[in-house]
C-alpha positions in Angstrom: -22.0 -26.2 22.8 -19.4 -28.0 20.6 -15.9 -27.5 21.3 -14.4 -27.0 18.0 -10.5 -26.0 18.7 -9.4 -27.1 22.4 -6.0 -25.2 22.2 -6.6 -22.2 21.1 -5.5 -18.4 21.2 -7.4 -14.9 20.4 -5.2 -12.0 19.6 -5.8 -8.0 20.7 -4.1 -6.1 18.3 -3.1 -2.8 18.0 -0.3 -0.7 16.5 2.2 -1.4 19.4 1.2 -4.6 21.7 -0.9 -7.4 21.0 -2.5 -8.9 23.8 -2.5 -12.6 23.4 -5.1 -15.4 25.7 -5.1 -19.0 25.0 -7.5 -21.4 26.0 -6.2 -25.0 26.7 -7.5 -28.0 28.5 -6.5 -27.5 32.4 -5.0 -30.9 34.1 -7.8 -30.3 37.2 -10.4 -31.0 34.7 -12.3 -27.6 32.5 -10.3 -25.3 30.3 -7.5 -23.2 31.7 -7.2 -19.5 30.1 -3.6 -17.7 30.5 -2.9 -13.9 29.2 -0.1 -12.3 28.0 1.0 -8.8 26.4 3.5 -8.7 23.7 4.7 -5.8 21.9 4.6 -5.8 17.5 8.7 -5.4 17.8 9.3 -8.7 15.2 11.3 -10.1 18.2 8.5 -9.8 20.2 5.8 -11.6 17.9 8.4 -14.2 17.9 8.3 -14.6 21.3 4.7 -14.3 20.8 5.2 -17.6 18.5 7.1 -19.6 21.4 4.4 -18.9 23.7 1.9 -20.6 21.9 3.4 -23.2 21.1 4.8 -23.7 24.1 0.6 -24.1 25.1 0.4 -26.2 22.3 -1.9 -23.9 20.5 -3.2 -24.9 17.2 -5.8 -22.2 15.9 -5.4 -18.2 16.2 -7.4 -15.7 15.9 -7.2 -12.2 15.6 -9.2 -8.7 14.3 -8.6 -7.8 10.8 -7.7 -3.8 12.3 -6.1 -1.8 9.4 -3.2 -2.7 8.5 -1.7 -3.8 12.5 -2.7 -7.5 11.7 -0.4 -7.8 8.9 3.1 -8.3 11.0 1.6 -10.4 13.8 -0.7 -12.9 10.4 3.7 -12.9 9.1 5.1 -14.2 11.9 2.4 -16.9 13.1 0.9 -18.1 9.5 3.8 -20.5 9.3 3.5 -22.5 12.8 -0.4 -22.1 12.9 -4.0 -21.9 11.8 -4.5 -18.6 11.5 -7.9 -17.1 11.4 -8.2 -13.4 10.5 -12.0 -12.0 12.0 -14.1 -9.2 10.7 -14.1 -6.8 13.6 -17.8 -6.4 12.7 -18.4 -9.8 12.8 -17.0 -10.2 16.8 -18.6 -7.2 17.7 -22.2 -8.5 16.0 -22.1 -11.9 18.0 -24.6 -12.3 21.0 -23.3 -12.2 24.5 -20.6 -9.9 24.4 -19.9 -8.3 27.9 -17.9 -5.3 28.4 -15.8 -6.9 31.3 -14.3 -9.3 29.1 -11.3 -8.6 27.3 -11.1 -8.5 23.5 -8.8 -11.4 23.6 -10.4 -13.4 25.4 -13.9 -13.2 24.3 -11.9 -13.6 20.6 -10.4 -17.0 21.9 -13.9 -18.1 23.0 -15.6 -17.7 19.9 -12.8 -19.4 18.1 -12.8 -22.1 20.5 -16.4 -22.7 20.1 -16.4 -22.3 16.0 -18.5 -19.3 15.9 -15.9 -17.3 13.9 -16.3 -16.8 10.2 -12.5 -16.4 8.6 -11.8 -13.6 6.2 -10.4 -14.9 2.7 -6.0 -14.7 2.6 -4.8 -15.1 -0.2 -1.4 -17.2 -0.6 1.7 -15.4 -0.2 2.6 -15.1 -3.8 -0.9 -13.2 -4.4 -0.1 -11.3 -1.2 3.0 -10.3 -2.6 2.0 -9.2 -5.8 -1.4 -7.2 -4.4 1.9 -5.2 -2.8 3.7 -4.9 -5.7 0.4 -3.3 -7.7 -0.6 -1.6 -5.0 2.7 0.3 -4.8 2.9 0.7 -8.2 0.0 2.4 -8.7 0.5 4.8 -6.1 3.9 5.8 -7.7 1.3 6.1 -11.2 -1.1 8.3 -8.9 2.3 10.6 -8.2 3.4 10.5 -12.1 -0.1 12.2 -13.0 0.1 14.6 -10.0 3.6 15.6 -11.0 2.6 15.9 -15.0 -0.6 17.7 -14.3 1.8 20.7 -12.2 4.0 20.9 -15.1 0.4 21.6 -17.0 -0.4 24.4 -14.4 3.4 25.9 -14.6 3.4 25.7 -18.4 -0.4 27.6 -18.2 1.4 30.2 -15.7 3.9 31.4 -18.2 1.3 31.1 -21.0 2.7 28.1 -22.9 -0.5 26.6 -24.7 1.5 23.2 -25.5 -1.2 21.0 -24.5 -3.4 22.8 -26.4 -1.4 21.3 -29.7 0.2 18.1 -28.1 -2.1 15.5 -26.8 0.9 13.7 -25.0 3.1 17.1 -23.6 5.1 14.2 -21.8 6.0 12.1 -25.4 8.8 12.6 -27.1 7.7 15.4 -28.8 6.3 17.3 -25.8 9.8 16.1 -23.6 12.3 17.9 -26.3 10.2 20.8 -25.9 10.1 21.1 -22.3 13.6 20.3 -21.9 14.2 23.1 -24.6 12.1 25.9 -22.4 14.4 24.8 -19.4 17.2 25.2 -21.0 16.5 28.3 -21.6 15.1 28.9 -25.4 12.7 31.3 -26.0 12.1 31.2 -29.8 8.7 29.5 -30.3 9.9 29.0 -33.8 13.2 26.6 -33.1 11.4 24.8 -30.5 8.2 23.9 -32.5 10.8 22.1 -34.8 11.4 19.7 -32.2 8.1 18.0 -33.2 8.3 14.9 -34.4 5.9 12.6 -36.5 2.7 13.7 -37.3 3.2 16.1 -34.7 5.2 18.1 -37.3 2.0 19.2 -39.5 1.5 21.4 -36.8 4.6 23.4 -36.4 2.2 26.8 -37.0 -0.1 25.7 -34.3 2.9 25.2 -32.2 5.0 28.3 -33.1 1.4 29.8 -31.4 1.1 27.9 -28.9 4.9 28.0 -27.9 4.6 32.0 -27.8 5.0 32.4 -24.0 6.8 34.6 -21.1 8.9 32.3 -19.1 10.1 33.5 -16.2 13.4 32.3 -14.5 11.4 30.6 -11.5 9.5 29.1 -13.6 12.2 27.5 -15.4 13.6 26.0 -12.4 10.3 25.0 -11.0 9.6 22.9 -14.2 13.2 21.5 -13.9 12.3 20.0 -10.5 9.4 18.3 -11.7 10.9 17.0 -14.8 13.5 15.8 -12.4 11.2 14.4 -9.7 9.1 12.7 -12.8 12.4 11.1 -14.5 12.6 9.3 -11.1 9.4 7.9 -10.8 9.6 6.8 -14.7 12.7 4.7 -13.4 10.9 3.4 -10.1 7.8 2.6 -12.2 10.1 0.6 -14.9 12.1 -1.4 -11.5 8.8 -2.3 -10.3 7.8 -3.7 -13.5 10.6 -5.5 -13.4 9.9 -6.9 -9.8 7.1 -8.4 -10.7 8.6 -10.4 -13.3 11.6 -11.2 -11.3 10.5 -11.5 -7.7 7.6 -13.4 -7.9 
């Protein structure tokens, strides 16, 4: 079998060690394997870095395990040839014997070329995957948070969404501020519409006929509160993207 990679390293990792074995040409003749156990402390995986270079490593690889690769891939992308593994794809390979370690069955296959790399993209892409994938997730809270103040505003009987097709546009906002503030005449706050919106001011007055209680009041002042803050974090993010990358 062709030797593809004659320093080489495979890495174990889990959420709090990575055990490290590199396979290197031995003086005596043969190939020379050596073990080590690291923790995922960043100081660490830098120590982690000095040891294989100090073996002259050239090639690592490691399991793509959640998301436990993605500090060790960080720290070693820079000084090596990193080669991030399918956990299926190890595990599917011929040969495997339960007395091996993980690490060093990994560093065989790699050091033989029978490891198939996973696609990573460039840091910039990487970056901005983070960026969106944030952002979404604060989008994923804004419709949770919009979609309570629908069940509070049901709970004291206001129908606003009924009339409103946006209850969180500008018309929809006034009126909400308006019921936390403490009005209670369906009359004053329908002519808070604005735009079209305002060719419904009966609909409204109907819909607007409700019985607010006090804790409800507060309840949809914390959520108007809590979604105010996630407009502002949705707007920095935007931001970032332009800025940071």
């Amino acid at each position: 079998m062709e030797v593809i990679h004659p320093r080489c390293a495979g890495l174990d990792v889990h959420k709090k060690t990575v055990v490290a074995c590199t396979i290197t040409p031995s003086p005596q003749g043969g190939w020379h394997k050596e073990t080590q156990t690291f923790t995922t402390m960043t100081g660490e995986l830098l120590k982690l870095s000095d040891w294989l270079l100090a073996r002259e490593c050239t090639h690592v690889a490691m399991e793509s395990t959640g998301e436990y690769w993605k500090p060790v891939f960080n720290i070693l992308e820079a000084s090596f040839e990193v080669m991030l593994v399918n956990a299926q794809h190890i595990k599917a390979v011929p040969g495997r014997k339960t007395d091996v370690k993980d690490s060093q069955w990994i560093a065989e296959l790699l050091q033989h070329g029978l490891l198939r790399p996973s696609f990573i993209p460039p840091i910039a892409q990487r970056d901005l995957r983070d960026l969106t994938r944030h952002r979404t997730n604060f989008v994923r809270e804004r419709v949770n948070l919009v979609n309570r103040i629908q069940k509070v505003l049901e709970g004291a009987n206001i129908k606003l969404a009924s009339v409103v097709s946006d209850v969180m546009g500008v018309s929809g906002r006034a009126i909400l501020d308006a019921i936390v503030a403490g009005q209670t005449d369906s009359a004053v706050m329908a002519e808070l519409a604005k735009g079209r919106l305002r060719s419904k001011r009966e609909e409204l007055i109907q819909a607007l006929e409700g019985r607010v209680r006090p804790h409800q009041r507060f309840i949809l002042a914390e959520l108007l509160c809590q979604l105010d803050n996630l407009d502002e974090t949705i707007a920095r993010n935007d931001i970032g993207n332009s800025t940071l990358l």
